[in-house]
N, C-alpha and C positions, 0 to 999 in steps of 0.2 A: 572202799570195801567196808560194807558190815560187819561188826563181830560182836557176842557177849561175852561182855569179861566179868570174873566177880571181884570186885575191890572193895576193901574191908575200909567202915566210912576213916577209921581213921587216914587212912594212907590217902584216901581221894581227898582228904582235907589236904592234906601233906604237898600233893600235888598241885594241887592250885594255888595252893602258899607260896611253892618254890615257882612255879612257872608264872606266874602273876594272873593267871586265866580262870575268871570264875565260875565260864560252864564246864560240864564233867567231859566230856567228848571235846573240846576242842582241849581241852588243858592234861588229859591222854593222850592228845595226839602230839600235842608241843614238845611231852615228856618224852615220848617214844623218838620221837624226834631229836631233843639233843642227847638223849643216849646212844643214838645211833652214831651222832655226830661224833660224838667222844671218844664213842669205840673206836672209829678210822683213825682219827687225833691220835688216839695210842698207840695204835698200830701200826702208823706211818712212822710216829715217833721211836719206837720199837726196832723197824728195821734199819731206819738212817742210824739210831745208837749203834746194833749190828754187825752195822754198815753191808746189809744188803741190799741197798738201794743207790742210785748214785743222784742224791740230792745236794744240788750246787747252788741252792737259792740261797740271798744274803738279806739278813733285815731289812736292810733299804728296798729290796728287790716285793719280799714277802706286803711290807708296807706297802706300798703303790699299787699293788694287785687290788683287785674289787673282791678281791674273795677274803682278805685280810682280817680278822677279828680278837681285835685283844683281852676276849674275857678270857 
């Protein structure tokens, strides 16, 4: 999807800093991207604290998944 956003040149510097990605559109999208990421990460994290969730996974378990990511 297309869209026009207005981003002020500092923060697009900002963004391509942080995401490593020198074009303005793919390095928006990276961004958009792990903040979305984050948000879930919180919120997952949020409700196993809770404990509205009934998450039984163990380090060992999290590790060997393909979805695993230690940043």
């Amino acid at each position: 999807m297309r869209i026009t956003v207005d981003i002020d040149d500092e923060t697009m510097r900002s963004i391509q800093h942080v995401t490593g990605v020198a074009k303005k559109s793919p390095a928006v999208s990276q961004a958009l991207h792990d903040y979305l990421r984050e948000i879930r990460k919180r919120r997952l994290l949020r409700q196993v604290m809770e404990g509205k969730t009934d998450y039984s996974a163990t380090n060992e378990t999290l590790e060997a998944s393909a979805t695993y990511d230690p940043r």
